[in-house]
C-alpha positions as CSV (number, residue, x, y, z in Angstrom):
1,X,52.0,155.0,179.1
2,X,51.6,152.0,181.6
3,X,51.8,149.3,179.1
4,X,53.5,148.0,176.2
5,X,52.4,148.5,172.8
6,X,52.9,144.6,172.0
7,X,50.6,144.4,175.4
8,X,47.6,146.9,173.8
9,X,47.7,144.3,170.2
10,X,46.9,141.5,172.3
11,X,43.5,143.5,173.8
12,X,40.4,142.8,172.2
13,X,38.6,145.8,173.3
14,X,39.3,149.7,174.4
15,X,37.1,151.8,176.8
16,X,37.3,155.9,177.7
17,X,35.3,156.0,180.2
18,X,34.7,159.7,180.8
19,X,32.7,161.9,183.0
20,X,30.8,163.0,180.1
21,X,30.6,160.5,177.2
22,X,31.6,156.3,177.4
23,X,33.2,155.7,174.2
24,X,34.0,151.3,173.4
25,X,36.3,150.4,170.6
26,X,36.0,146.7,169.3
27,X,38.9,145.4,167.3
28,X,38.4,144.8,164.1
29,X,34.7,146.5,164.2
30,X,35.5,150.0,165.6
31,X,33.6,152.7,167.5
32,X,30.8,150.5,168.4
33,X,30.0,152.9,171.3
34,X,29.8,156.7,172.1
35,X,26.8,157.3,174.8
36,X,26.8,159.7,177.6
37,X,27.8,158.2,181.0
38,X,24.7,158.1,182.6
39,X,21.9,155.8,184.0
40,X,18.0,156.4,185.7
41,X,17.6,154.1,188.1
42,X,14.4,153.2,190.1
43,X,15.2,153.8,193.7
44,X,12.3,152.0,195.2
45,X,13.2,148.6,192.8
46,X,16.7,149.4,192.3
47,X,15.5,148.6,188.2
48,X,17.9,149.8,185.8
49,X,15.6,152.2,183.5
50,X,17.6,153.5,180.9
51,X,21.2,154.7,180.2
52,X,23.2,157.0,177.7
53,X,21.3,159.7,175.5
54,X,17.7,158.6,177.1
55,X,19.2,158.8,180.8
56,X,20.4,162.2,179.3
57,X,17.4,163.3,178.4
58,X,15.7,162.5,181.6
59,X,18.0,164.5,183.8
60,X,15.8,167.3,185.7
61,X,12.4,166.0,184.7
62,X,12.0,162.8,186.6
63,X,9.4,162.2,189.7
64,X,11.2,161.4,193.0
65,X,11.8,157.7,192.8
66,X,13.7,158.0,189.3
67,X,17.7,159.5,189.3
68,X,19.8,159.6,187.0
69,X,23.5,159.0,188.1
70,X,26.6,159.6,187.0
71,X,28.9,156.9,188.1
72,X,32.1,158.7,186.5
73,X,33.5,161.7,187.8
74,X,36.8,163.4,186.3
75,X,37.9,160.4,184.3
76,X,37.2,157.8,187.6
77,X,34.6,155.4,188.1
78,X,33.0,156.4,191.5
79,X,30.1,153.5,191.4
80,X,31.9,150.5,190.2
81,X,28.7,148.4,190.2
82,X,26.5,151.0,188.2
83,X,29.4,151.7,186.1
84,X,29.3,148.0,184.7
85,X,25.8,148.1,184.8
86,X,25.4,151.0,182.5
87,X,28.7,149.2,180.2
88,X,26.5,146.1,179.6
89,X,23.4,147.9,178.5
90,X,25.5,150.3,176.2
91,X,27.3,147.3,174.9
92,X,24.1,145.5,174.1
93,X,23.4,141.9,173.8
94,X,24.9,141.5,170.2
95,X,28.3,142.8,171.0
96,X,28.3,140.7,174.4
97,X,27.4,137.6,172.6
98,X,30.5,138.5,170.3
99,X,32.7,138.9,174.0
100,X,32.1,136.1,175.4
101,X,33.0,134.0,172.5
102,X,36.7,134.7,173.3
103,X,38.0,132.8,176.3
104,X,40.7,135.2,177.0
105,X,39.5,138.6,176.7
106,X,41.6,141.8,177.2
107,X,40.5,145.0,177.7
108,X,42.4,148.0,177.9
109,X,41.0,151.3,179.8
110,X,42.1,154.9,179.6
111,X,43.5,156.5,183.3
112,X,44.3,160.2,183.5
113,X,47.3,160.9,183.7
114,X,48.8,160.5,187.3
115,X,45.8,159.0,188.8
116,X,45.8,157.5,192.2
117,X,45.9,153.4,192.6
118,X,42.5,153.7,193.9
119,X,41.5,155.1,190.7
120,X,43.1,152.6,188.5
121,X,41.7,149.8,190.2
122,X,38.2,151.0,190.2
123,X,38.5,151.2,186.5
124,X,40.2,147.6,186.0
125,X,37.1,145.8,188.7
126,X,34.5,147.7,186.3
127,X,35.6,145.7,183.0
128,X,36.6,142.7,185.2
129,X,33.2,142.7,186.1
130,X,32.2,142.3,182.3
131,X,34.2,139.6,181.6
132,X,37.6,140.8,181.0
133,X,40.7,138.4,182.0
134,X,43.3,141.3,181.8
135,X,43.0,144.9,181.7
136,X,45.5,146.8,180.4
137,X,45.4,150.7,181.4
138,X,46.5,153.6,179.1
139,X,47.5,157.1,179.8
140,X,45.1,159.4,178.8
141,X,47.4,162.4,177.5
142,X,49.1,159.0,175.0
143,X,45.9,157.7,173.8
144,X,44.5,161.2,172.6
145,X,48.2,162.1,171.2
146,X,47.7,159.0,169.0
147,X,44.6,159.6,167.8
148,X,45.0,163.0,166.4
149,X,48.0,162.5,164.7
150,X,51.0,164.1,167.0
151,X,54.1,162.5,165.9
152,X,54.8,160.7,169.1
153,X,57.5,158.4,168.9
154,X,59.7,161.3,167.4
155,X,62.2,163.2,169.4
156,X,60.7,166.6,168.8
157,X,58.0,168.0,171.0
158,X,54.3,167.8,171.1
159,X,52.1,169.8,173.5
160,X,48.7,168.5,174.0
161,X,45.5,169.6,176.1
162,X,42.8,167.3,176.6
163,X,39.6,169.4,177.7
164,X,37.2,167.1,179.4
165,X,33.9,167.7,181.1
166,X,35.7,167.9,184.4
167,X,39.3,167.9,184.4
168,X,41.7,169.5,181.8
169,X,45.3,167.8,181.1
170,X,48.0,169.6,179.8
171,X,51.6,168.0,178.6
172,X,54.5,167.9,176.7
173,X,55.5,164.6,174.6
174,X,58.6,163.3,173.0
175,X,60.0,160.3,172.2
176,X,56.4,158.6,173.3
177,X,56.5,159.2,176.6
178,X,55.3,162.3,179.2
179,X,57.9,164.8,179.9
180,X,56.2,166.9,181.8
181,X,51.9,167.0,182.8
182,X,49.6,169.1,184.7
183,X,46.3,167.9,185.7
184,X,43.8,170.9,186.2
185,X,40.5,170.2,187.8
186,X,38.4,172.9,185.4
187,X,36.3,171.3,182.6
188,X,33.6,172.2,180.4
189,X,31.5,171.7,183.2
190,X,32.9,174.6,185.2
191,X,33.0,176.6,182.1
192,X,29.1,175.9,181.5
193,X,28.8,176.7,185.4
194,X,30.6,180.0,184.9
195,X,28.1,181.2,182.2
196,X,25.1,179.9,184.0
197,X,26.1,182.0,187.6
198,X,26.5,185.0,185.3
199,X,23.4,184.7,183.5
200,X,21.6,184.0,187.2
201,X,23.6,186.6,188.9
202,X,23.4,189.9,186.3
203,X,20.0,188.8,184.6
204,X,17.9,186.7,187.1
205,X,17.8,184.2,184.2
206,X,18.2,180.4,184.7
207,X,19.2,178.4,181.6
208,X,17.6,175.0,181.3
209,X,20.3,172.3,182.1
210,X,19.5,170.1,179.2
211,X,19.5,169.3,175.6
212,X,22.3,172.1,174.7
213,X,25.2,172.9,176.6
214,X,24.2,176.7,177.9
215,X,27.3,178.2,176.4
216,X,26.6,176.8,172.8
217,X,23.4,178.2,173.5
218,X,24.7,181.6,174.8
219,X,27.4,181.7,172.3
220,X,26.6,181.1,168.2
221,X,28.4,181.8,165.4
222,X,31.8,182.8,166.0
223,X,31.1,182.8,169.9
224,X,33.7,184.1,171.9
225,X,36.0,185.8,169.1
226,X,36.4,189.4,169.4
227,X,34.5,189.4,165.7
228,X,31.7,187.1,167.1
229,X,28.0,189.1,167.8
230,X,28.5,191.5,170.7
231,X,24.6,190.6,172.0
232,X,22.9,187.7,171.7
233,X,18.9,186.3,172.8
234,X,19.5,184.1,176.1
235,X,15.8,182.3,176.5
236,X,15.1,180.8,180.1
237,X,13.4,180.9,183.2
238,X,13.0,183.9,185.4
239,X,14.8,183.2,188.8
240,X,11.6,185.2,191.1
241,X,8.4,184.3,189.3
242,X,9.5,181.1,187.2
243,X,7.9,182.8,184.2
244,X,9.7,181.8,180.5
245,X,11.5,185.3,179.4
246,X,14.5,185.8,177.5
247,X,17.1,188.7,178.0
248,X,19.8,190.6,175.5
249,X,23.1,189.8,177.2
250,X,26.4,191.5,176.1
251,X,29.3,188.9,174.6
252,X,32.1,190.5,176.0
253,X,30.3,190.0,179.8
254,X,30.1,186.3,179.0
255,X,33.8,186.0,177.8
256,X,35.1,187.5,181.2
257,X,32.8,185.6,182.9
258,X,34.3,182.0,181.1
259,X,38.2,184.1,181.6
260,X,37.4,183.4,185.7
261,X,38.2,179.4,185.4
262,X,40.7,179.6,182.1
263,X,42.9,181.5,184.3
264,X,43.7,177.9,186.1
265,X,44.1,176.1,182.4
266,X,46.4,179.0,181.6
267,X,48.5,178.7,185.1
268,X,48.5,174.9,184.7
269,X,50.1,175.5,180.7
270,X,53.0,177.6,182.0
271,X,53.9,175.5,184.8
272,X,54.0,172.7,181.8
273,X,56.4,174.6,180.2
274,X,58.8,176.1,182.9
275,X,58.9,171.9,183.7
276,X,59.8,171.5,179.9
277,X,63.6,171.4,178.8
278,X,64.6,174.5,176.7
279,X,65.1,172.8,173.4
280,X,61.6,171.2,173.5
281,X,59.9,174.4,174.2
282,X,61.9,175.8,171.0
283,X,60.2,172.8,168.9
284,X,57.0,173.9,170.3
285,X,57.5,177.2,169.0
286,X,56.9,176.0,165.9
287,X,54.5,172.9,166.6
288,X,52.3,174.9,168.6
289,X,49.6,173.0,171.1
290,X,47.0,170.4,170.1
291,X,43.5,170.8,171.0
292,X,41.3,167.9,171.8
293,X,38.4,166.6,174.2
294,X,34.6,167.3,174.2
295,X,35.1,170.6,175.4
296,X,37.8,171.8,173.0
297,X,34.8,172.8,171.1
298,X,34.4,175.7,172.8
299,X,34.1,179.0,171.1
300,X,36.9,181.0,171.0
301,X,38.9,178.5,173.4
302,X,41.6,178.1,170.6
303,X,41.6,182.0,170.3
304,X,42.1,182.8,174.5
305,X,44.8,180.2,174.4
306,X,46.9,181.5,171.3
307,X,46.4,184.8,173.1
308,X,47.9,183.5,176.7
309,X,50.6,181.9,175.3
310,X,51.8,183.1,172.0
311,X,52.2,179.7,170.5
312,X,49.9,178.3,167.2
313,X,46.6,176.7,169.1
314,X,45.2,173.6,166.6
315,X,42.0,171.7,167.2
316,X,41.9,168.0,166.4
317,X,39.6,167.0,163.6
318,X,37.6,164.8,166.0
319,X,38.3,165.9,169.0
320,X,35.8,164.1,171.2
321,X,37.0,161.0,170.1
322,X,40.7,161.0,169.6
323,X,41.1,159.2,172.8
324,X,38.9,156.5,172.0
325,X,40.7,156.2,168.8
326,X,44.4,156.2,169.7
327,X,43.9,153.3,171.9
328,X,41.8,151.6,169.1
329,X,44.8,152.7,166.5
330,X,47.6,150.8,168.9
331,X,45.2,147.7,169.4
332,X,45.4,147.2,165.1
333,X,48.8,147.4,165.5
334,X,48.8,150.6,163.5
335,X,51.2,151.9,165.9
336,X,54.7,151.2,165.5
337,X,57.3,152.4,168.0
338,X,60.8,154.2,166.2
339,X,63.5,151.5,166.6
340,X,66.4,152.6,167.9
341,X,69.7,150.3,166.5
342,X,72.9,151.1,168.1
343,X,75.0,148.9,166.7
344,X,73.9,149.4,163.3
345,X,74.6,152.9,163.2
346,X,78.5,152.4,165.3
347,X,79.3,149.9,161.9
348,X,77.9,152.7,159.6
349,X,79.5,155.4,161.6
């Protein structure tokens, strides 16, 4: 973590600005935003024409002058100005009046983990340019520990993975700090991309982009499990004549087909623990790895991962938001790090 917790008390607001979702925190309110990271804009006025679920919903059936952009990408703001843009509308003009009524505001912003300077000062400029005095940044793999419960502080181990939309980060914790983190550039993105190039490849079928992620849509039920339904109805678009049809497609394809880019989320979670001491990889024996992200919601995910690595796979109860949370849990001062007294235990000893 790059701040203090006594830092993070003193911050008014928390922001995860993510490739797939923008999550704000107020203190003392709570979630007061979760809206997906994207804006239509007007090319030929430059307009702002809507952002979040409605910009969502507009991707792939726009004329020419309207696009919707995306101005995070892996956790990093790649379009500062849009970025704050599309923060000011989500925020709306009750919350802002409720801002800028403190002189001093702090914001603090989630980074992944080992991200570049260039990354980290993209995301400070974007809340500086709503207002924000000091920014405070927060590692992403701390935030997300926090807000599903792992017993940070504690010298025992706890192994996290937070599956994003584009990145996935994998790490061991003790003593509330990183031991050891791999940042793996698969998401649910490339996972959705997987099953869409299958579908296109063995079935001349293209799944519409929108509304529901295509796995979800491939994959009900029990999804990916070995017990899950071996075919299921996939209803699309022919890829010759553009005609609607829809296409029996067998499970078990689809689940090799996703295999292709977990093999780098599996690689990335044994070079984590060959990086790990001994004795913290015997806690983990035990603790097992923590789930959470948008895309930890994938079907069967928990199952492919208990089956690479042995260990008991858990998913967060919320775990789209656990980042979001944790940072909001250490601005209430809910967070409180384990004090270590040396004196006091040399006169008991």
């Amino acid at each position: 973590m790059t701040v203090s917790l006594e830092q993070l008390r003193r911050c008014h607001i928390a922001v995860d600005l993510g490739a797939a979702r923008t999550r704000v925190f107020v203190k003392g309110t709570g979630l007061a935003v979760d809206e997906p990271s994207a804006a239509a804009v007007n090319t030929r006025t430059g307009a702002l024409i809507a952002v979040g679920a409605l910009a969502e919903r507009m991707t792939g059936r726009t004329p020419d002058y309207i696009r919707v952009v995306r101005p995070v990408t892996g956790g990093t703001v790649v379009d500062i100005e849009m970025a704050q843009r599309m923060l000011r509308h989500l925020l709306g003009d009750k919350l802002r009046r409720q801002l800028r009524r403190k002189p001093r505001l702090r914001a603090a912003v989630s980074t992944p983990h080992d991200s570049d300077p260039l990354a980290q000062r993209a995301a400070i400029e974007t809340l500086l340019g709503l207002g924000a005095r000091r920014v405070e940044l927060v590692d992403t793999l701390i935030a997300a520990a926090v807000g599903c419960g792992l017993p940070v502080e504690q010298p025992t181990a706890s192994m996290i993975i937070v599956c994003g939309a584009a990145t996935t980060q994998v790490a061991v914790l003790s003593l509330g700090s990183i031991v050891t983190a791999q940042r793996v550039p698969v998401g649910g993105n490339a996972i959705d991309h997987a099953v869409i190039q299958h579908l296109r490849h063995h079935h001349e079928l293209m799944l519409p982009s929108q509304s529901v992620r295509p796995l979800q849509l491939a994959l009900r039920g029990t999804g990916l499990t070995a017990d899950g339904p071996s075919r299921t109805e996939i209803h699309g678009r022919d890829v010759a004549t553009g005609v609607a049809r829809s296409v029996i497609v067998d499970t078990a394809a689809v689940r090799d087909a996703i295999y292709t880019p977990l093999t780098s989320v599996i690689d990335g979670i044994g070079k984590v623990l060959r990086d790990c001491p001994p004795d913290l990889v015997a806690d983990l024996a035990d603790s097992g790895i923590m789930l959470v992200g948008g895309s930890a919601l994938l079907p069967g995910l928990d199952q492919m991962l208990h089956e690479a690595t042995g260990m008991p796979v858990v998913i967060a109860e919320r775990p789209d938001v656990c980042t979001v949370l944790g940072m909001g849990a250490m601005l209430d001062g809910r967070i409180r790090p384990m004090v270590l007294d040396p004196l006091a235990d040399a006169q008991g000893a």
